[in-house]
C-alpha positions as CSV (number, residue, x, y, z in Angstrom):
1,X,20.6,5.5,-39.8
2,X,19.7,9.1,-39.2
3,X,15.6,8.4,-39.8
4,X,15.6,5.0,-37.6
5,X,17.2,7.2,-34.8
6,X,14.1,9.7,-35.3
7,X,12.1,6.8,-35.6
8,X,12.7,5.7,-32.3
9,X,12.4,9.1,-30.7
10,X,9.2,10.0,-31.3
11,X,5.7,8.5,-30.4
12,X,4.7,7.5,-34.2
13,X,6.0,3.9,-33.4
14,X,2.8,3.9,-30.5
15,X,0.0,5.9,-32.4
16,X,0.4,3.3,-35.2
17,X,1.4,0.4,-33.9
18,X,2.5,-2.6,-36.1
19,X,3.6,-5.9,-34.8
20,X,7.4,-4.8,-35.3
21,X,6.8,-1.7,-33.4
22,X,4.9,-3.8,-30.4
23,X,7.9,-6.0,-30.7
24,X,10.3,-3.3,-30.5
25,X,8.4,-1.3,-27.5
26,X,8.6,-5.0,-25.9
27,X,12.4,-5.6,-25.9
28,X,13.2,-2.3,-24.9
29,X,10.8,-2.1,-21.8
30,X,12.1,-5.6,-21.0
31,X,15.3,-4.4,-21.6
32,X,15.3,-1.4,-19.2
33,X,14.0,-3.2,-16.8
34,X,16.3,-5.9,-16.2
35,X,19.3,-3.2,-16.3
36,X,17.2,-1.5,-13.0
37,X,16.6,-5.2,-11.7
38,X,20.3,-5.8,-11.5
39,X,21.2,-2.5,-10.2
40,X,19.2,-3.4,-7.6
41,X,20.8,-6.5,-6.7
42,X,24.3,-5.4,-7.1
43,X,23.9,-2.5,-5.0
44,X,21.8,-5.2,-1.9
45,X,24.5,-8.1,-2.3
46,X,24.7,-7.8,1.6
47,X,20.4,-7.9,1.5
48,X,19.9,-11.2,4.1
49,X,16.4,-11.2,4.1
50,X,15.2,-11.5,0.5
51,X,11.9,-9.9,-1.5
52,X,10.5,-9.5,-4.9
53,X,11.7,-6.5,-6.2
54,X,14.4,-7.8,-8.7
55,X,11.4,-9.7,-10.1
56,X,9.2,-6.6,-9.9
57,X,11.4,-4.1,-11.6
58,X,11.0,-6.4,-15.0
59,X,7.6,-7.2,-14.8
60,X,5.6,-4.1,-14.1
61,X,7.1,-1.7,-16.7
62,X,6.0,-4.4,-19.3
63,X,2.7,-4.3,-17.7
64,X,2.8,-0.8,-17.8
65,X,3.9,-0.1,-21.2
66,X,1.1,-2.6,-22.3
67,X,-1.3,-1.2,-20.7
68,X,0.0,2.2,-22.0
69,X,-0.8,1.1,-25.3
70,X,-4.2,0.2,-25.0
71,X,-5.3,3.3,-23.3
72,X,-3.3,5.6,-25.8
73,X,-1.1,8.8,-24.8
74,X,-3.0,10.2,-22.3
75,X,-0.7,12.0,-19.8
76,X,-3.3,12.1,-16.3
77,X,-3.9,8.0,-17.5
78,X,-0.2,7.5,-17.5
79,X,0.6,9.3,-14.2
80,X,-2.9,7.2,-12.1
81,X,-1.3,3.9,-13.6
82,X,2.2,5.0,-11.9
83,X,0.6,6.1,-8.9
84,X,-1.0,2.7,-8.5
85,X,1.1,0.5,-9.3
86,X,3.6,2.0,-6.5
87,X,0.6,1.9,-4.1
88,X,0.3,-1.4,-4.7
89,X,3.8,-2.3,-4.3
90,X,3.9,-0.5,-0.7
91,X,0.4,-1.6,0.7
92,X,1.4,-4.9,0.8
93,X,4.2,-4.5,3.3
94,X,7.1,-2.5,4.9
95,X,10.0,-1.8,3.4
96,X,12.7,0.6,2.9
97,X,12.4,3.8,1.2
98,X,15.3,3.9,-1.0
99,X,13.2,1.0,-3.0
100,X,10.7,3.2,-4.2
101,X,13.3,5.3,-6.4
102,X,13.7,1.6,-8.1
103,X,10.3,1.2,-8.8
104,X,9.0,4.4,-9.3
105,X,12.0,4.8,-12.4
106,X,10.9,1.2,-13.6
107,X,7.6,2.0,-14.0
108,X,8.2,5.6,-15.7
109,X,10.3,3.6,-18.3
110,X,7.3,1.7,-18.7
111,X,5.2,4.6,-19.1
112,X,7.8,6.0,-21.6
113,X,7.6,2.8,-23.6
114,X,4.2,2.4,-24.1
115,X,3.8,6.3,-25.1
116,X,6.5,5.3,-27.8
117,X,9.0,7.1,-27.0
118,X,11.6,4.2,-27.2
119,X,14.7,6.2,-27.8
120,X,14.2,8.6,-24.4
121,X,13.1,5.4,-22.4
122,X,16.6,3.8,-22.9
123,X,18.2,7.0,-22.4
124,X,16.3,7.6,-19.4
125,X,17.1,4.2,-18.0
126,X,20.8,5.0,-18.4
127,X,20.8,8.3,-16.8
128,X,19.0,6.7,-13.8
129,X,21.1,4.0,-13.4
130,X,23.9,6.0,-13.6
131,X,22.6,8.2,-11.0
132,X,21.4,5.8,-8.8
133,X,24.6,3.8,-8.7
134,X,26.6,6.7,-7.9
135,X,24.4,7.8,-5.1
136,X,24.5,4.2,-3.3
137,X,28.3,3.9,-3.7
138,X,29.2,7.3,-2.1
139,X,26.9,6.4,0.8
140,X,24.3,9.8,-0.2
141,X,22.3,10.4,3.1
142,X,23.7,7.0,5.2
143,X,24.4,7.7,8.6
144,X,28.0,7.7,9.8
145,X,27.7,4.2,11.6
146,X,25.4,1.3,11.3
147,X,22.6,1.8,13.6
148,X,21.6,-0.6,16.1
149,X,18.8,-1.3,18.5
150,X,19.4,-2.5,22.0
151,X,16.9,-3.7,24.3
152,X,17.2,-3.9,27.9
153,X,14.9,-5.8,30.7
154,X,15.5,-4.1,34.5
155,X,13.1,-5.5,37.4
156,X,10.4,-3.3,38.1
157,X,11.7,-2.1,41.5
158,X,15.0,-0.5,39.4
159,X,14.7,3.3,38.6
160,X,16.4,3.2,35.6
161,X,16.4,7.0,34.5
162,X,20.2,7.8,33.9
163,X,21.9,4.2,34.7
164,X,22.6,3.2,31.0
165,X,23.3,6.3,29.8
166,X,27.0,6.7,31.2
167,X,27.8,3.4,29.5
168,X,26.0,4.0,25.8
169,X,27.6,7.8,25.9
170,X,31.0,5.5,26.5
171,X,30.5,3.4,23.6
172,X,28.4,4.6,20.9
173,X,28.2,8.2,19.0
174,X,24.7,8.5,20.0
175,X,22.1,7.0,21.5
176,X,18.3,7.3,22.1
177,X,15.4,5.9,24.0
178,X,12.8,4.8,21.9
179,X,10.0,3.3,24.1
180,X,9.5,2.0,27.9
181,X,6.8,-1.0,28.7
182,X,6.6,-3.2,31.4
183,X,6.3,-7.1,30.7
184,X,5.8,-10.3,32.9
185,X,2.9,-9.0,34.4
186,X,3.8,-5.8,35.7
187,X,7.6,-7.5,37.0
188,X,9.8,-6.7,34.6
189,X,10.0,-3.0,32.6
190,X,11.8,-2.9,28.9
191,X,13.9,-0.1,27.5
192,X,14.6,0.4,24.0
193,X,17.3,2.2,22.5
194,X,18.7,3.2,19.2
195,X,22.2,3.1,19.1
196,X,25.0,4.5,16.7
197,X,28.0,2.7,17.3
198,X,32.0,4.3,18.0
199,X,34.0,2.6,14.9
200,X,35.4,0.5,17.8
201,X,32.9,-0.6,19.7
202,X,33.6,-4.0,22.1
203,X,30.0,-5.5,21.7
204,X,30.4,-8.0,24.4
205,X,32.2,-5.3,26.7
206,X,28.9,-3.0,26.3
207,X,26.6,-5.8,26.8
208,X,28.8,-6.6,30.3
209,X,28.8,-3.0,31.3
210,X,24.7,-2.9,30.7
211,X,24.3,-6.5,32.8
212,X,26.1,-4.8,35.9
213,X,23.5,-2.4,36.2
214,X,20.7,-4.3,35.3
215,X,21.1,-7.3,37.7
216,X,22.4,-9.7,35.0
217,X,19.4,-9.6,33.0
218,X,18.1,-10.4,29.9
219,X,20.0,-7.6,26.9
220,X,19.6,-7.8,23.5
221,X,21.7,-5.6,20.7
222,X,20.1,-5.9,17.1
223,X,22.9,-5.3,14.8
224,X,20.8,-4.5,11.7
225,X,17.0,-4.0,12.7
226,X,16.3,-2.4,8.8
227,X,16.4,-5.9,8.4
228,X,14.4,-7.1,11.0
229,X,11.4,-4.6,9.8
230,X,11.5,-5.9,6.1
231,X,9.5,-9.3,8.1
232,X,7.7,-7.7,10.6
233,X,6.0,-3.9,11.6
234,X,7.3,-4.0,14.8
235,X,11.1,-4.6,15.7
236,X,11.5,-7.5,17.8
């Protein structure tokens, strides 16, 4: 029991490998990386817009571990092949930044794998998950409220400087203006604001207050823009 414990923490099991050893470096990257793909999708249950990632996190640590083994145990080779598969991953389109701790510890067990080092990889897996799961249940680093985004269309002739700000100080923790441009030609001017929301906030009573003072124009609140940016580079 002892010596199969050993076994499976040191590297012997990649220097030579044998088609049990190959096996065995298989399952467990495999393994490991269907514990960090359903992490993932427990902890982004409320996700609506869907990706690839689940997928991802099993995948590439079997492509890296196999790769791993072909190359040998070569430290600077192990840390380019991390390095590109997360480039990869996040060249081909926005996303949020808490999904790079998934990926990046996928691909490390990968790494671990392929070096042989079975035992450490589970044990590394664990510890992450562990970690990971506690950090997005206590809310580590999430702002107070959800933020929002609210966009507002005044006619041209309105000078706008300070007339939404007595009603956003009214019903939202904080607010900011993001970005001014005019639209229609010239005719119309757009204000963008980021918006954390009072615990009680009357949606359709801010939207009301904002219409009052912008002639009963066009106002548009974006209750979860994160999501909106997953599809697109710009927000709405």
């Amino acid at each position: 029991m002892t010596d199969s414990i050993l076994q499976l923490l040191n590297a012997d099991i990649a220097l030579n490998i044998t088609p049990i050893g190959f096996a065995l470096i298989l399952a467990a990257t495999i393994l490991c990386g269907v514990l960090f793909s359903a992490l993932y999708v427990s902890t982004h249950q409320d996700e609506l817009v869907p990706n690839g990632l689940p997928l991802t996190l099993v995948v590439v640590p079997v492509a890296a571990a196999i790769v791993i083994l072909l190359v040998g145990r070569n430290i600077a080779t192990a840390l380019g092949l991390g390095g590109i598969f997360v480039l990869v991953r996040f060249r081909s389109g926005p996303v949020e930044t808490r999904d790079l701790a998934y990926l990046f510890s996928a691909i490390c067990n990968g790494v671990l794998c392929g070096c042989g080092y079975v035992g450490y990889s589970v044990a590394f897996t664990l510890v992450m998950c562990a970690l990971i799961f506690f950090l997005e249940h206590s809310g580590w680093g999430k702002p107070a409220g959800n933020p929002m985004l609210l966009k507002i269309w005044v006619p041209e002739t309105l000078d706008f400087q300070g007339v939404f700000e007595p009603v956003l100080n009214q019903y939202t923790r904080s607010s900011k203006l993001l970005m001014v441009r005019t639209t229609d030609f010239g005719s119309l001017c757009e204000l963008r604001y980021k918006l954390i929301p009072r615990s009680n906030m009357n949606q359709k009573a801010l939207l009301d207050e904002i219409r009052t003072r912008n002639g009963n124009m066009n106002v548009v609140l974006v209750v979860a823009p994160s999501i909106v940016e997953r599809r697109s580079k710009q927000v709405l």
